[in-house]
N, C-alpha and C positions, 0 to 999 in steps of 0.2 A: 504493500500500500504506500502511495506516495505523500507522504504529510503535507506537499504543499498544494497538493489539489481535490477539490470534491465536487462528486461525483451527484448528478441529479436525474433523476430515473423522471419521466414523462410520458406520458401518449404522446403520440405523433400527431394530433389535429392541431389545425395551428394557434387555437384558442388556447390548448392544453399545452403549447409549445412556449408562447407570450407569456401563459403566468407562470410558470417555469425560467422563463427567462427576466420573469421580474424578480422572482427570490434570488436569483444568479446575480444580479444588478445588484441589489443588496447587500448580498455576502462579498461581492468586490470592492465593495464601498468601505465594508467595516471591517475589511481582510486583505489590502493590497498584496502584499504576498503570497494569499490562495487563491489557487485560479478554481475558477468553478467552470465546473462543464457538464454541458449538458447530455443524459444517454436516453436515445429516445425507445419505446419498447411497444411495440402493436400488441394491443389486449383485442380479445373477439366483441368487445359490446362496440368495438371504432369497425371491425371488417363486416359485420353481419347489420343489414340495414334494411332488410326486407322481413324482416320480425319486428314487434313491436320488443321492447327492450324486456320486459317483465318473463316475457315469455321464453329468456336465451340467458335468464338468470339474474335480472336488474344489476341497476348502478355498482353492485359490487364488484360486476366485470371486471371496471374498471382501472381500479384499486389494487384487484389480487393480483394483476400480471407486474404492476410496479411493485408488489411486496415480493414477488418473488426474484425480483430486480435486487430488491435487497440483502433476501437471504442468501444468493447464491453469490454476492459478493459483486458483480455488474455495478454496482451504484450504491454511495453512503447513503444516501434522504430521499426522498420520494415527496413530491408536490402533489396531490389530492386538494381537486374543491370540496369544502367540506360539505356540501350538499350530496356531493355522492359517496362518502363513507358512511357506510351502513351504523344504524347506532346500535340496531337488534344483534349485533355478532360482536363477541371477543375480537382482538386483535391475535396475528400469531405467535405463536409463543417467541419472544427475542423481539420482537417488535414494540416500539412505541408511539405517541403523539405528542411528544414533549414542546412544541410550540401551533399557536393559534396567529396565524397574522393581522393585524389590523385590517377588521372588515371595509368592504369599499362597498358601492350599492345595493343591497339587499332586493331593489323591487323588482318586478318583470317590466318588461316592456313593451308597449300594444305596437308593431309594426307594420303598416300598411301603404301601401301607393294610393289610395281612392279616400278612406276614413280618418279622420282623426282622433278616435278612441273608441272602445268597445260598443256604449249607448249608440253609436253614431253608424255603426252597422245595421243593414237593413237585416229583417226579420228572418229572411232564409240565410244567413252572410254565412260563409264558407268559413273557419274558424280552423288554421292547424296549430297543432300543438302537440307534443310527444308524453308530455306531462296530467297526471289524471287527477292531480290537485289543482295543476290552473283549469282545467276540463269543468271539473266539478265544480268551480265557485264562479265561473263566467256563466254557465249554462242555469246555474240557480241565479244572475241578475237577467240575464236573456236567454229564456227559457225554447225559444225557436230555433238558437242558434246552430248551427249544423259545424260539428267539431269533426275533424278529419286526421288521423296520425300522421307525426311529421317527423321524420329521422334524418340524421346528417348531423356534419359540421356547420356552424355557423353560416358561412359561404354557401354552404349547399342550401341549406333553409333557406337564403336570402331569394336565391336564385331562383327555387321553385315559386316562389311570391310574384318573383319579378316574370317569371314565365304564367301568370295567371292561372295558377293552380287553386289558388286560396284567396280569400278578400282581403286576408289580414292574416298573421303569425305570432303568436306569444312569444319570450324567447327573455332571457334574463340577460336585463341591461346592464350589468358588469360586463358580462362577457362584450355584449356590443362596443361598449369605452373601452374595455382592455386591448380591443381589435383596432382601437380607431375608427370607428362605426357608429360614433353617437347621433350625426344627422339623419341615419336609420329610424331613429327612434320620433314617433310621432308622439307619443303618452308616457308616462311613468306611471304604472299604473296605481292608482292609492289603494290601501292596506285594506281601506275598506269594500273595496272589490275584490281583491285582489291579494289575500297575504301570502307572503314570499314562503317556500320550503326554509324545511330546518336548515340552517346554517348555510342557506343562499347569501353570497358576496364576500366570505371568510376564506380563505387557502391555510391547511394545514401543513405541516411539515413531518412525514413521520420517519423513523431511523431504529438502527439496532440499538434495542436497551442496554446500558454500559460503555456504547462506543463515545469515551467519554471526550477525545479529540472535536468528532460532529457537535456533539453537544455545546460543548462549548462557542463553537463556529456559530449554533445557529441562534443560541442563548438568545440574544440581542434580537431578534425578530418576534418574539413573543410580547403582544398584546394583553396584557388580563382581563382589560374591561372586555372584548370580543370574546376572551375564552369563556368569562361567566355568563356571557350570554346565549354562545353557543353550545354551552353546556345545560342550560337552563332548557333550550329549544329539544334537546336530542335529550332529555329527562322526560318530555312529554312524547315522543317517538315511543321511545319506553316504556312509558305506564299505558298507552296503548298495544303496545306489542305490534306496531307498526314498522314499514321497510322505508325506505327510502322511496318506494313505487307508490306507499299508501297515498288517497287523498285528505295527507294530513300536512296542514299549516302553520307555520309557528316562527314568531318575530318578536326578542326579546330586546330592550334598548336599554340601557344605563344611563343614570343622571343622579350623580352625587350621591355614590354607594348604595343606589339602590335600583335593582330591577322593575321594567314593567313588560310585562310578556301577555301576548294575544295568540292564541292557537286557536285553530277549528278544524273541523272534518267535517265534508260535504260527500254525501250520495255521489257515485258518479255520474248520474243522470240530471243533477242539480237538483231533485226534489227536495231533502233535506240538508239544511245547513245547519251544523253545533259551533259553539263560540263563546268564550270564554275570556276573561283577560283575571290577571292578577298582578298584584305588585308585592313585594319583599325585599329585603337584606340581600347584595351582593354576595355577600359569605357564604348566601346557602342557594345557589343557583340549583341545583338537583332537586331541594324539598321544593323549591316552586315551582318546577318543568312537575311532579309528582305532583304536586295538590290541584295545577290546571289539570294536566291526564286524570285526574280522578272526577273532575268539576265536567270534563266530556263523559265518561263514562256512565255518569251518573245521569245522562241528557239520551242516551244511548247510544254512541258512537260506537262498543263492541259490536252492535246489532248491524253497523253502516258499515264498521271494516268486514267483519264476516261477512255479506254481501258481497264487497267487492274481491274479495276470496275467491268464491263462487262463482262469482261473472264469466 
């Protein structure tokens, strides 16, 4: 192993490429003598695109081909959006998440060539989207709307928009700014249409537990206020026994030690919508992602995920 250089394990898309190359920016910055480089590693949920994602094993895909980038020595650290690390699975054994980076946009973002926001859709509007959380809480304010699955990178999504496929496209507008793509964005969508997946707009960093060289390298990118709320948000994944696929919602914010977090779970059909919010003590971001999960449960959201189980 070379001490003066580290090693960053990424998917190949170029979304997953850019925020990978922003932690790299980074660590050059607070590391002039470590060179950081990037290893790029193709997982099946980037080659397989004619499946809906849930179906070829969800968002975890994604994840396990960079951990095992890991363990077999290929790459120190690995960059995961935290919205697609599973919150319902351990990590593997040797593995950890020992920093959370400072979140940047949490919300989605309504994309369209014709509309200016969701209401602004006509009644039959063609609606893509790959995600059954934004599915399920657009279709519960516009109940006509005709939702279509939408797989690809970025560019790819853009494209099929711009070839008349769709009226309009959802798509998290982090990623659009990370790209240089924000004149894309016609809306931001507000929370109350619209709230963000768990730990949308946060980039994790995860590494072999003990490799106490990495650690220290990446020390310095850890955020707290972001980890307690992205821990707060993936505490209510949990107390539902939900995946990363579920259509479940959750956006926690901080202001001055203390959390205020809004989760929901919507039908995927948009019939039922649960919703919840709470506030608490920083300190104990897990007891307050647990007492919202329990504040849905109690509304019947077991009843809405076991359904979409089924579906």
């Amino acid at each position: 192993m070379d001490p003066t250089v580290i090693r960053i394990a990424t998917r190949r898309s170029p979304l997953a490429w850019r925020q990978a190359e922003s932690v790299a920016e980074r660590l050059r910055a607070l590391h002039p003598d470590v060179a950081a480089e990037l290893v790029g590693i193709s997982t099946e949920g980037d080659r397989v695109l004619d499946r809906p994602l849930a179906r070829i094993g969800g968002k975890g895909l994604f994840v396990k081909a960079l951990e095992e980038g890991l363990l077999d020595g290929r790459a120190d650290i690995a960059v995961h959006s935290m919205k697609d690390v599973p919150g319902d699975a351990e990590l593997p054994d040797g593995l950890h998440l020992p920093v959370i980076v400072a979140r940047e946009t949490p919300w989605d973002a309504f994309v369209s060539n014709r509309f200016d926001s969701p209401d602004g859709l006509p009644a039959d509007g063609v609606l893509g989207t790959c995600s059954l959380r934004r599915a399920s809480q657009l279709l519960h304010r516009l109940p006509g709307l005709r939702v279509r699955d939408l797989r690809g990178n970025v560019n790819t999504r853009l494209a099929k928009l711009d070839a008349g496929e769709y009226d309009a496209i959802v798509l998290a507008a982090v990623g659009l700014e990370r790209l240089g793509l924000e004149e894309r964005i016609r809306q931001r969508i507000h929370a109350e249409v619209c709230l963000p997946a768990i730990g949308q707009g946060a980039l994790a960093i995860e590494c072999r537990r003990g490799d106490t060289r990495v650690e220290s390298l990446i020390a310095a990118l850890h955020d707290g206020d972001t980890a307690a709320c992205v821990r707060a948000e993936r505490a209510v994944s949990r107390g539902l026994g939900g995946s990363c696929l579920s259509p479940i919602a959750g956006l926690a914010e901080s202001t001055g030690g203390e959390l205020r977090l809004r989760a929901r779970v919507a039908a995927p059909d948009g019939s039922t919508l649960l919703a919840t919010e709470r506030r608490g003590p920083a300190t104990d971001p897990e007891g307050l992602g647990a007492a919202a999960a329990s504040d849905l449960l109690a509304q019947g959201a077991g009843r809405v995920l076991a359904a979409c189980e089924t579906a």
